[in-house]
N, C-alpha and C positions, 0 to 999 in steps of 0.2 A: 504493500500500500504506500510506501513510500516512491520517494521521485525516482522515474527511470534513469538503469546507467546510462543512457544517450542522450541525457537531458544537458550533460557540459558541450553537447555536439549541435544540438537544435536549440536550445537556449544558456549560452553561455553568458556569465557573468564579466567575461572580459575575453579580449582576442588579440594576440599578436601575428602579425606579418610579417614573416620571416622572407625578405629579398623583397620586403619595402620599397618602392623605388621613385624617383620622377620621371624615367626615362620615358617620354609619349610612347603609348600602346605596348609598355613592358606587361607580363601579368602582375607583375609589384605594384606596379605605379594604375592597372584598372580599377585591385580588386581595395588597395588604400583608398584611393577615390567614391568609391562604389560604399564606401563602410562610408565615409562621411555625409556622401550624397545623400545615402537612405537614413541620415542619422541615428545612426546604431546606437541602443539604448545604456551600454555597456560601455565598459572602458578598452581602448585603440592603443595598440604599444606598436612602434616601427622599430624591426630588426635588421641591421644592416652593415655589415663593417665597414664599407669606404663612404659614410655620409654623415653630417650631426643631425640634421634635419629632414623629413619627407612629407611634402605636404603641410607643413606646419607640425609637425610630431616632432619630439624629442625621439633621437633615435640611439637603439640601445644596439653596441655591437655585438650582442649574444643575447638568447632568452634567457639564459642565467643571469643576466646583470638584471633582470628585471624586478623590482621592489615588492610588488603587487602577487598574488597568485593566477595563474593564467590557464581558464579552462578550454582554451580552442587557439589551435594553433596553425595557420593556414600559411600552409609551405609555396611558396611560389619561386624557390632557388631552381637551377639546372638541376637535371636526374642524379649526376654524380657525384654528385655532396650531397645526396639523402641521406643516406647512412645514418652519415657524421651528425644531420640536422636532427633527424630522430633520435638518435642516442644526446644530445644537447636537451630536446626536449623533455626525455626519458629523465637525465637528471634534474630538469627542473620540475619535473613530476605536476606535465600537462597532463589532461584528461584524454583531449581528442585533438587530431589532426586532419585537415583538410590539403590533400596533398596534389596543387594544380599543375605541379611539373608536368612539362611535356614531352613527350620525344620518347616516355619510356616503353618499350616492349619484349615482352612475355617469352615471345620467342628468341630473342638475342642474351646470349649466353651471359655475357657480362649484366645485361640489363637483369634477368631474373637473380642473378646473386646477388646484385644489389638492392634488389626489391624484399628476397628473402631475410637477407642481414638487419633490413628498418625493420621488417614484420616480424623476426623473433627478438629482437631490440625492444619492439614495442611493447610484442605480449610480455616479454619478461618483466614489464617496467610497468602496465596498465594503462598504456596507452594505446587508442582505441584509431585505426588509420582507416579513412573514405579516399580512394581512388585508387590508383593515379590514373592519369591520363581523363579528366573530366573535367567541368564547369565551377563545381562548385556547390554551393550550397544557401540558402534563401530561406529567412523567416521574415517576411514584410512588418507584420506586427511588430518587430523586435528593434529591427531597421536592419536586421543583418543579411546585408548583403556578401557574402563570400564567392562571388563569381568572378569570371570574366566576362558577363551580359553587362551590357551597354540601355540601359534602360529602365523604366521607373514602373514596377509590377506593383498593385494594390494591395493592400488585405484582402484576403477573403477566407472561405472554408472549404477550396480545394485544396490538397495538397498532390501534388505531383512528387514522382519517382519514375527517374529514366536512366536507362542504359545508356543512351545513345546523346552524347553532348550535339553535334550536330539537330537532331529531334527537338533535345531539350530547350533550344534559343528560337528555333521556328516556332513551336508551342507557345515560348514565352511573348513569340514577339506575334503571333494570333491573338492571347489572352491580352495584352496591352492594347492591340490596337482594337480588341469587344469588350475592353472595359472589365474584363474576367479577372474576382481578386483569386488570390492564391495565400492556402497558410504557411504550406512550405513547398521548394523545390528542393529537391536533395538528384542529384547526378554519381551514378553509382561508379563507373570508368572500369577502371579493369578489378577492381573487389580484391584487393588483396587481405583484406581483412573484415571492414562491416559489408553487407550482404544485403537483399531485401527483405530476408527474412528477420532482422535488426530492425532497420526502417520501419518497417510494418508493425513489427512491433511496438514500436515506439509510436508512432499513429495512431492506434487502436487506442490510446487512453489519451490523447494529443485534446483536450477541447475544444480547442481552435480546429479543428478540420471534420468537417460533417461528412466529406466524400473523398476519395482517394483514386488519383489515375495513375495508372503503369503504361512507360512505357519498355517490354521486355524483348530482349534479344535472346537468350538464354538462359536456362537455369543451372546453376553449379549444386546446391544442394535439395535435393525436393522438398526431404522429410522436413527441414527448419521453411524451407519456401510454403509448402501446405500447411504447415502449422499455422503459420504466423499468417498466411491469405485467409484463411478459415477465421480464426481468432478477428481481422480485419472486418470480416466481411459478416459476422456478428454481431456488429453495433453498426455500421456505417458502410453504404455502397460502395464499391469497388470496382472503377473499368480499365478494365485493360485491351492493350492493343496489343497484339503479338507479331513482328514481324516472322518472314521465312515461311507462312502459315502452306503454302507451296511446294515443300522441298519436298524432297524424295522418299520414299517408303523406306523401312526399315530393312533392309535387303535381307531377303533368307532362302537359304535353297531347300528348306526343311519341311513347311508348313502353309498352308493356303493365307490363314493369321498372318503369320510373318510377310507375307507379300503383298498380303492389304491394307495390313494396318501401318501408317506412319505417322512420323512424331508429332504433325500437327493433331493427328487421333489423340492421342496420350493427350498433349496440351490441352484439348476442346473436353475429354472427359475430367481433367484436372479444374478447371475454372469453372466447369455443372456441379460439380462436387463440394466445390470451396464457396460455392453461394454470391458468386461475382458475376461480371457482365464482360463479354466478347462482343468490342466494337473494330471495323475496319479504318474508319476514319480518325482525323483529329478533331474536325467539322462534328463528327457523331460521337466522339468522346465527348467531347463538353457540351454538348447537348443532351445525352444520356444522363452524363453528370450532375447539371443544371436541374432536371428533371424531378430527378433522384433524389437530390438534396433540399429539394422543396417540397419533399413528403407529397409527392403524385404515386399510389401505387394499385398498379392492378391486380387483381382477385381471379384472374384467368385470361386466355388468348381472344375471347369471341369479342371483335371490334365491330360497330357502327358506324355508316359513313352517312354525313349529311350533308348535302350540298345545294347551288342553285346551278348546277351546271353538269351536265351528264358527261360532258368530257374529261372534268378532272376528279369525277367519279369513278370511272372507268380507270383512270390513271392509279389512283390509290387501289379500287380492288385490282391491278395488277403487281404493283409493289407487295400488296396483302400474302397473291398470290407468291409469290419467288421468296417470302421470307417465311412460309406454313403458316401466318395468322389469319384465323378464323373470322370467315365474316357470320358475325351473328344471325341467326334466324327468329325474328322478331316477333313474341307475343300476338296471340289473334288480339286479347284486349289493345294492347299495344299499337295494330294495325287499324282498329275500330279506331282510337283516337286520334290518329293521324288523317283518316278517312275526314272525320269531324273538324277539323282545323286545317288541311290542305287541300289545292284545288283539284278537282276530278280527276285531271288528268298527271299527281303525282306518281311516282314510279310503283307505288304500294309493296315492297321491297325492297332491301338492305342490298345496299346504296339508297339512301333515302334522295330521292331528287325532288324540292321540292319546290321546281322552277324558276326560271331566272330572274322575276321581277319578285321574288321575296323579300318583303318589308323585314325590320325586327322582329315583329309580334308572330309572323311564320317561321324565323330561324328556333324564336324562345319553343314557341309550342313543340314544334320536332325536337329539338334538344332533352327539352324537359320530360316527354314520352320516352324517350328511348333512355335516357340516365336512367329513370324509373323501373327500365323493363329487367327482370332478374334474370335471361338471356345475357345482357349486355353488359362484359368488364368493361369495357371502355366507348369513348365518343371520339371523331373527328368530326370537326366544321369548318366545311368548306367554303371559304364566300370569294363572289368572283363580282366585282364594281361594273353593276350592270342597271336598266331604267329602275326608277323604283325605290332600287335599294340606298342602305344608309350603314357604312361602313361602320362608324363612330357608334351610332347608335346601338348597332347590333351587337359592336365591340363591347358596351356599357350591361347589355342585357347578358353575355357571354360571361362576364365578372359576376353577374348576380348567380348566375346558375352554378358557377363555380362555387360559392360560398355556401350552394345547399345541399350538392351531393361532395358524398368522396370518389367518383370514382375519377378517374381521368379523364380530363376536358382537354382538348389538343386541338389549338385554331389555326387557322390557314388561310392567310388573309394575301388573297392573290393579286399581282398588281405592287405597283410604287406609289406614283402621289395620290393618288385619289384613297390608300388605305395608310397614308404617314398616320393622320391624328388618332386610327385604331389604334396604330402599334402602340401609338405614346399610350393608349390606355392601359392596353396589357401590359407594358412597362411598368405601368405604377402601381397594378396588382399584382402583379407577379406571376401574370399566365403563363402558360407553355403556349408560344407564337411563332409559325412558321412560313414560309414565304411559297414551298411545294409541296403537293400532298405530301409524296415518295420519304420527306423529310419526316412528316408527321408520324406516318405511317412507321417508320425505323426506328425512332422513340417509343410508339408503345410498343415496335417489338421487344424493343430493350427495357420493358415496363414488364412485359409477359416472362421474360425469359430470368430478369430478375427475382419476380417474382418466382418462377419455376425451380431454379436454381435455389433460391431463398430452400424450402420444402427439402431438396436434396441435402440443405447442408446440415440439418436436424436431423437426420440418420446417421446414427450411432451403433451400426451392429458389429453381435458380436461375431469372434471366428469361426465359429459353428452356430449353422442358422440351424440346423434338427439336434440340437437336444437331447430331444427323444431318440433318437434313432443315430446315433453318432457314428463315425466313419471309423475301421479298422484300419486305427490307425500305424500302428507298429507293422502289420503286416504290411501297409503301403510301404513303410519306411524302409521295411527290409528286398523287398522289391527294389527300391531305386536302388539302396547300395549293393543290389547283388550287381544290375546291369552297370553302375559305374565299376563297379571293380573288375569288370571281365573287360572293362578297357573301352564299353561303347559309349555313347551319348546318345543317339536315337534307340528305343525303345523299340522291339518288334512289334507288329500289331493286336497280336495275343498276348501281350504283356501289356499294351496299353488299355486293353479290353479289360485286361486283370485287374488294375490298376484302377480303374472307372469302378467295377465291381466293388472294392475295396471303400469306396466313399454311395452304396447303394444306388448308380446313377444304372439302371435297366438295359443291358445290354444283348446281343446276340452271342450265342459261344461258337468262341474262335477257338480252334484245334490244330496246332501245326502237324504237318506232314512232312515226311524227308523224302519219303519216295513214292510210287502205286502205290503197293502195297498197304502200307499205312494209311493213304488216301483214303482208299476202300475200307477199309476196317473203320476209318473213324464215322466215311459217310453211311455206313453200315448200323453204328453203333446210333448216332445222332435221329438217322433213319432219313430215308429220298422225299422230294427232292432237298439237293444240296446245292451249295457256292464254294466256287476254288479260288481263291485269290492269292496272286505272287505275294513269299513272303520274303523281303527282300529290306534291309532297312536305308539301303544305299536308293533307292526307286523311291521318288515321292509320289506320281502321278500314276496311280496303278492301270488308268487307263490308256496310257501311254504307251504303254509296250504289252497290250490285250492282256492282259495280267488278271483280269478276271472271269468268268466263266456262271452263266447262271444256269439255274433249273436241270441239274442234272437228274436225272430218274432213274439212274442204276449202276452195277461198276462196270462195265464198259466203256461208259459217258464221264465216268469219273479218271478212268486209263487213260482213255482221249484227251482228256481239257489237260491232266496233268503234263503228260505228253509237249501241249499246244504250247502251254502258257509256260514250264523253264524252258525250254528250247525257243520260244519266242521272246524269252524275257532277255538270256544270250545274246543273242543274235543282236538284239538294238542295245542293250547295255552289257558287251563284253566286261565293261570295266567294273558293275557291279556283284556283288556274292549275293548269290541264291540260294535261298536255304528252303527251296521246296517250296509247299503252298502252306496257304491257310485254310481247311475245312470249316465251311457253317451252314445250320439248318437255314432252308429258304425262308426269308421275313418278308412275307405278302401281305402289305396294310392299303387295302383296297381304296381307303381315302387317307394316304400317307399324306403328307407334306415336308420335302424335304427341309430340311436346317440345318445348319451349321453353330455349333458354340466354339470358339476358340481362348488360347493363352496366346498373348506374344508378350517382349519383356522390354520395356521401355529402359534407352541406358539413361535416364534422369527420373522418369515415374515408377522405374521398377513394374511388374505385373498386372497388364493389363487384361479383361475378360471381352470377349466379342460374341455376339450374336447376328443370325442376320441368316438370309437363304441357303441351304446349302446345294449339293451337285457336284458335277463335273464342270458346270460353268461359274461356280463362285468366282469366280476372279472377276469373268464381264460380267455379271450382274450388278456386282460390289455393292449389294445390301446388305448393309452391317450397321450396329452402333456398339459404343465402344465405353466403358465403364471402368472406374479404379475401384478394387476388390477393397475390405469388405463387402458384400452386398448384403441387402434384406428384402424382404418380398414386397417393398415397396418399388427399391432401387432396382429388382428385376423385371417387376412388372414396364418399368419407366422405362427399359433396357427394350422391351419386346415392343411398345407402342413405337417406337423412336424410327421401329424399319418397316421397309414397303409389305413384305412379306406376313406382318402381323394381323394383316385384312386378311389372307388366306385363313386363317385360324379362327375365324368365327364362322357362323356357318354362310356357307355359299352355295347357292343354287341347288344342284343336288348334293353337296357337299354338306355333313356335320357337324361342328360346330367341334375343333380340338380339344383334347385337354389341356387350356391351359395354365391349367396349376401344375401337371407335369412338368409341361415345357421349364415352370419357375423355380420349378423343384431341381431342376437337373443345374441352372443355372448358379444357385445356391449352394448345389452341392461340389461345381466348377470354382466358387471362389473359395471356400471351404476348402482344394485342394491346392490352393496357390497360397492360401493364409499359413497354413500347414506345411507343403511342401516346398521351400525355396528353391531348393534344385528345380522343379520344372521350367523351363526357357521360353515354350511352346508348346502349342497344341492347339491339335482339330477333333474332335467328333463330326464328321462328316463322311457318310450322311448319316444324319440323324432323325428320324421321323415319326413323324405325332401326328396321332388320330381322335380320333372320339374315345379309345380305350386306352389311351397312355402315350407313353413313348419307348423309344428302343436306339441304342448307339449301334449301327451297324459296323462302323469303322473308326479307328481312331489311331492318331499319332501323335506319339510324347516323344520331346528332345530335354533332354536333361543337361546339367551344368553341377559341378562340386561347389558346393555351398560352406563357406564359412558363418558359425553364427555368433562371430565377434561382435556383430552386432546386433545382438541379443535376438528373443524369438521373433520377431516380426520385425528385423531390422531393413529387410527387402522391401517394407512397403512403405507407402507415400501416405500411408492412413493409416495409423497404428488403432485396430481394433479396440471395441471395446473389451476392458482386462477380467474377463469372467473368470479366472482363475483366482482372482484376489476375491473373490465371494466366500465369506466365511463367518463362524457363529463360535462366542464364546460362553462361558456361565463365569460371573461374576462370585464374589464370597459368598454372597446372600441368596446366590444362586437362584438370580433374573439371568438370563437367557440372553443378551445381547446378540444382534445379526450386522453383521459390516460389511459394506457395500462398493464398489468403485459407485460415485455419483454419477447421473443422467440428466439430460438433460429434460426429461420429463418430473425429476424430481424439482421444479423452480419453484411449486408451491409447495412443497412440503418445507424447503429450504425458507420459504419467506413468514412461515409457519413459525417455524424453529426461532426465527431470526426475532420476533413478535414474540415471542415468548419468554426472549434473554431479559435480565436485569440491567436499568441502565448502563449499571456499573459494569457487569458482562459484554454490554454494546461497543462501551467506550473503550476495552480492552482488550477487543480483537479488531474494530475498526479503527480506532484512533479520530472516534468520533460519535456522536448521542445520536443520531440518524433511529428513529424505531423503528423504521420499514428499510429494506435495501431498494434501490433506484434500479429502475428497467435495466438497465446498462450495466449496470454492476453485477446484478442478479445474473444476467446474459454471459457475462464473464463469469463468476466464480459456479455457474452449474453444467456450458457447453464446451466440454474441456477436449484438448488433445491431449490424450495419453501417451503421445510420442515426450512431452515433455514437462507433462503435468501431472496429477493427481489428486481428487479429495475421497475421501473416504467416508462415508458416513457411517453413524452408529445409532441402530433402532430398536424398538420393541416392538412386539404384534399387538395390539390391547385384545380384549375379550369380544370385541368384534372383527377382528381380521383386521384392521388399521392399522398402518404404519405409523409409528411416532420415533421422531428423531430424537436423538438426547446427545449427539454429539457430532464432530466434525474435524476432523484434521486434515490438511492440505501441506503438497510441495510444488514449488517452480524449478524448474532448474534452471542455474542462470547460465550465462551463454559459454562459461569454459567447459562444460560439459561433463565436469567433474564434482559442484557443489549445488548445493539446493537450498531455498528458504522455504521456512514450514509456519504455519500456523495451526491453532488448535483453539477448539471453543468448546466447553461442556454445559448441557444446560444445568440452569443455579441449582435445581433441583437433586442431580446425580451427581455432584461433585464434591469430591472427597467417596465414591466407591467403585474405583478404579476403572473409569469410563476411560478418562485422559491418558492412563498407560496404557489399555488395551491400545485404543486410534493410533497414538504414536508409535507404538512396539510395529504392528502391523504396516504401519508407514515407513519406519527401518527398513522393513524385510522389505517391500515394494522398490522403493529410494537402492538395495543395493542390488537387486533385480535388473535396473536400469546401469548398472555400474557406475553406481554415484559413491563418493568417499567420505564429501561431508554435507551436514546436515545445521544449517545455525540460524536462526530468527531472532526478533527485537521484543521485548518486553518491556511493561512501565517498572521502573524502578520498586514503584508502590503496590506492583499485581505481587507481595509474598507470598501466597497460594502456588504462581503459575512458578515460580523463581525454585520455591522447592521440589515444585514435584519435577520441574528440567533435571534440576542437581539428583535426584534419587535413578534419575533416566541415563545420568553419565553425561551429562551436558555442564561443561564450561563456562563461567558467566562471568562478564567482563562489562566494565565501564563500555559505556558508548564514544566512541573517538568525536561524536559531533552533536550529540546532544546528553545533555548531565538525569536526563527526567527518564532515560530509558537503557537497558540494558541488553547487552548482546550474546547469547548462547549460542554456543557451540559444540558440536560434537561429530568425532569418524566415526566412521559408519563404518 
């Protein structure tokens, strides 16, 4: 609860310039300039050794001569005195540094030693380095300008985060000349040290910034990147732009997966997940942004169009079209009203046209109908300056209707002078006003998708979605390490059938064959007809080299196909090993539908899951979507709506209606396999096919990889499940029964419950503040956690009606060296003093060294004697506070 560690980086109390300068257009001499211009609110030190003076500064030939304590130190020397300047800084024991040298690059041998030498200089010393090779950094509010931008940016409550310094001055110099304020810019350059996953964090509790835009090039860490985008995008919108959204698939010669899905897939399931917004433009960033931050939110995709003009009706429902939003189907009361108020010949359907000579009192009624109709998340209005009409007017009546519904009102005031004095109205209430449908229209996409996204990011499952029926596990595990230790990585296809088996996903039996002989015996055994298929683990495309064989009805036909298919499998892949066929009963599902689920493995998001049509044509179809594992039966179902193929599966024409809860079932039980097994790289189940009685895996292919789990059990993923292992029940002395929980985020009201029911004194000595209720935000935060680097635990009773009742709560963070954590603990007044607070805390040890954390220490009030002994009984250390006398700081390895 205390100030963030990056708060000496975004809001420093004083800043020196080290390479000071006056030389015109040095970066010394911009970004000194640039601090006075903005008049930074803090104190300006000039570092320089050949000068007395910079800009009127007294100037100091070293940051050690400096008298004052200096939390930001903004390097603007040549690349090769870094070192030197960082270890100077080190001793003078700055906080952060802003480091705008130029010239330094990653690839040039001398440049990375030198870049490594300030970055283990720094961390040794606790100094915290942003760049190199960037812009800069900007808190307007503050007047801290640390850039090399040439220009006067406003307050406001965006704040921006970019890769890309080029990007970052174009942006900037967009936002200056629309008036757009900004909280902070932060320019990330080549990240040798803070990250965005840092930044972001440090935003997320920022109050100055209601919305947050990225712009990203790549990501270097996922797990701290989803962390902290997720955690952002909690309290406050998030858009980002992604360049590269284009490049090339994931190249694999292994798997159908691997050659469909690429990195932009990963990224696009990463920002669905993390509850943020994918825009293309800068134009659509800050207009999404704008939107967003003005509490516009929609309740679903099905939009309303109203206009006086059939043409740029037509134009929005095709933007509607190209981006999947729904045009609404409009209430019969609905239509009756409109009938009543518009003239005969309106369009009596969405697109509402409700002709061109429409006064106000015809746009108000249409608007006001359709806001009303429970069909309809959202409105557009259209107006095109035509006889009649009255810009201004309708502009005024547009304001009132805003003030009576919530849903989104998005206008569209077509034309230049004859709609200025509209604009200036929605200027002054703060409408969403747009100049072309197509613009409007991509706003409430970004309204819908926000919204949709939002829903995704409240899923919190665990890593076994069946519970009940849980996967054998051990025997998968001994499965994989049989086939890695005989030296292979692809998986035969009856071992991957095994393997399927192994986690209950309803399979065909595969029986390898070496020769006839066996053939026959097994299609003997299985019983006719049968399937032969090459079993070959070098061959991916078993259609490729006729490698499969249907319907055989006897061993004759089964001598034959065997025959057919190695000698033909030879023949086209001399270079491949044939190990015989595969034998399986014939699987006739008269209303099959093929599908496909896949693994592929992202090198930044780790394990991705796909679904989507399957075949021999998957590839041209490329119907698929694409998910970051955990899933739960919401995130699956969300997974199967998302492809073309998911119309097939209800009923059709003479077709019946699939299972699909199966199909959900199998998908669950594919992420279940990737939670659990890190080795898997890849996979296809394909084809896979669901009828009205179930589903069945006809074929499947696993490639595997040796997995280290240095980084603990779910260190592979970009979403660290929820930790159903840490579910556990203690009995106290008096032997009450206590139950401890990892928190959910369904738990906010029993948390606010709890929180309502502390004693002031209780209140005040776990928040550091008399608050009775916790604030939305807060609440948001301490109950929607990532377990990749968080944790609270709760502690409950059942009462005599099955109710949960909380009576305690312990919490850690880990802070960013990735080896110590801060913890907190709250018991209610009532159970304290009968060993609630050591159970919570004991149990948060074992967790905290789970994670491979070493130490564990938090602040106390000097005056909490209670919380003071029972640390010390725990083996915690308790030490003065170095910066305030009223609180105390414990400590303890772990």
């Amino acid at each position: 609860m205390g100030p963030h560690y990056l708060s000496c980086l975004f809001a420093p109390g004083s800043v020196a310039v080290i390479g000071a300068s006056e030389s015109a257009g040095s970066l010394g001499d911009v970004v000194t300039r640039n601090l006075q211009a903005a008049k930074y609110q803090g104190k300006i030190y000039a570092v320089n050794k050949h000068h007395r003076t910079v800009h009127g500064l007294p100037v100091h030939h070293h940051v050690q001569d400096i008298d004052g304590p200096v939390d930001l130190a903004v390097i603007a020397t040549p690349g090769e005195v870094l070192a030197d300047v960082v270890a100077d800084c080190v001793k003078k024991r700055v906080k952060a540094a802003v480091i705008l040298s130029q010239g330094l690059i990653m690839a040039d041998h001398e440049h990375a030693q030198a870049l490594n030498r300030a970055r283990e200089l720094a961390r040794k010393g606790g100094l915290r380095l942003l760049g190199p090779n960037l812009f800069g950094i900007m808190r307007p509010a503050l007047g801290l300008n640390a850039t090399d931008y040439v220009g006067a940016i406003r307050p406001g409550n965006l704040a921006l985060v970019s890769q890309s310094t080029a990007l970052s001055t174009a942006i900037l110099d967009w936002a200056e000349t629309n008036d757009v304020g900004l909280s902070s810019v932060v320019s990330l350059g080549a990240t040798v040290d803070v990250d965005f996953g840092e930044v972001l964090d440090f935003l997320v509790n920022d109050p100055q910034t209601r919305g947050i835009l990225l712009y990203i090039e790549g990501i270097r860490d996922a797990r701290v990147f989803m962390s902290a985008l997720r955690a952002a995008s909690r309290t406050k919108p998030v858009i980002v732009i992604k360049a590269g959204r284009n490049g090339m698939v994931l190249q694999s010669p292994h798997t159908h997966s691997g050659a469909m899905v690429g990195r932009d897939d990963a990224f696009e399931a990463c920002i669905r997940r993390a509850g943020a917004v994918r825009v293309r433009s800068v134009a659509d960033l800050f207009a999404a942004a704008r939107v967003l931050t003005s509490n516009y939110r929609a309740t679903g995709p099905r939009l309303a169009i109203i206009t006086n003009g059939a043409g740029p009706g037509v134009m929005a429902a095709d933007r509607m079209s190209d981006l999947h939003v729904r045009m609404a189907k409009l209430k019969d009361e609905t239509i009756a009203q409109l009938d009543k108020a518009l003239p005969a010949s309106w369009s009596r359907a969405n697109p509402v046209d409700i002709i061109g000579d429409a006064p106000p009192e015809r746009f108000e009624a249409a608007t006001r109908a359709c806001l009303a109709d429970g069909n309809v998340d959202g409105v557009v209005v259209i107006y095109t300056p035509q006889i009649h009409t009255d810009a201004e007017a309708t502009a005024r009546v547009m304001a009132k209707l805003r003030g009576e519904f919530n849903k989104p009102l998005l206008l569209v005031w077509m034309g230049e002078g004859k709609v200025q004095a509209a604009r200036r109205v929605f200027a002054e209430h703060k409408l969403a006003h747009y100049r072309t449908p197509e613009n409007a229209i991509e706003v409430f996409w970004a309204l819908a998708v926000y919204q949709r996204n939002q829903k995704l990011l409240l899923q919190v499952p665990g890593p076994l979605a069946h519970k009940e029926d849980p996967p054998q596990l051990d025997e998968a595990r001994a499965l994989i390490d049989r086939v890695l230790d005989s030296g292979r990585q692809v998986m035969a296809s009856h071992e991957a059938l095994q393997l399927l088996s192994y986690f209950h996903i309803p399979i065909a039996t595969s029986i390898p064959a070496e020769n006839q002989d066996q053939a026959v015996a097994i299609a003997e055994q299985l019983g006719y007809p049968v399937a032969l298929k090459i079993n070959s683990t070098d061959i991916l495309y078993k259609t490729d080299v006729n490698g499969v064989v249907l319907g055989l009805k006897n061993a004759e036909a089964v001598r034959d196909a065997f025959r057919l298919i190695v000698d033909g499998a030879r023949l086209r892949r001399p270079d491949a090993k044939i190990n015989g066929v595969t034998v399986q009963p014939m699987v006739r599902l008269r209303h099959g539908r093929e599908l496909m689920v896949g693994v592929t493995h992202d090198p930044v998001f780790g394990p991705l899951v796909a679904f989507g049509s399957g075949g021999i044509t998957v590839e041209i179809i490329n119907d698929r979507m694409v998910a970051l594992p955990p899933l739960n039966d919401f995130l699956a179902e969300k997974m199967i709506q998302g492809t073309r193929v998911s119309r097939l599966l209800h009923e059709f024409r003479n077709l019946p209606a699939a299972r699909i809860d199966a199909v959900k079932s199998v998908l669950l039980r594919v992420s279940e396999m990737v939670c659990e097994l890190p080795q898997i790289r890849e996979m296809d189940i394909n084809p896979f096919l669901a009828d009205e009685n179930g589903v069945v895996a006809l074929d499947a292919r696993i490639v595997l990889a040796p997995y280290s789990t240095m980084g603990g059990r779910y260190g592979h993923m970009a979403i660290h499940p929820y930790p159903a292992d840490l579910i556990s029940a203690a009995t106290l002395k008096d032997g009450t029964i206590v139950n401890v929980r990892p928190m959910r985020p369904e738990d906010a009201e029993l948390q606010q419950i709890f929180v309502r029911g502390l004693s002031e004194e209780s209140r005040y000595n776990r928040f550091m503040n008399t608050m009775k209720q916790l604030p939305d935000s807060l609440l948001i935060r301490l109950t929607q956690l990532d377990y990749a680097r968080e944790l609270a635990l709760i502690g409950y009773i059942v009462d005599e009606n099955g109710q949960e009742r909380q009576i305690g709560v312990s919490r850690f963070a880990a802070n960013p060296d990735g080896e110590s954590c801060e913890f907190a603990l709250v018991v209610a007044d009532d159970w304290q003093g009968k060993g609630v607070g050591s159970l919570l805390m004991n149990r948060l040890f074992d967790a905290a060294r789970l994670k491979g954390l070493k130490v564990i220490e938090g602040e106390i009030f000097a005056a909490n004697s209670n919380m003071l002994k029972l640390m010390e009984r725990l083996g915690f250390a308790i030490r003065n506070h170095e910066e305030d006398a009223a609180l105390r700081r414990a400590i303890k390895t772990l």
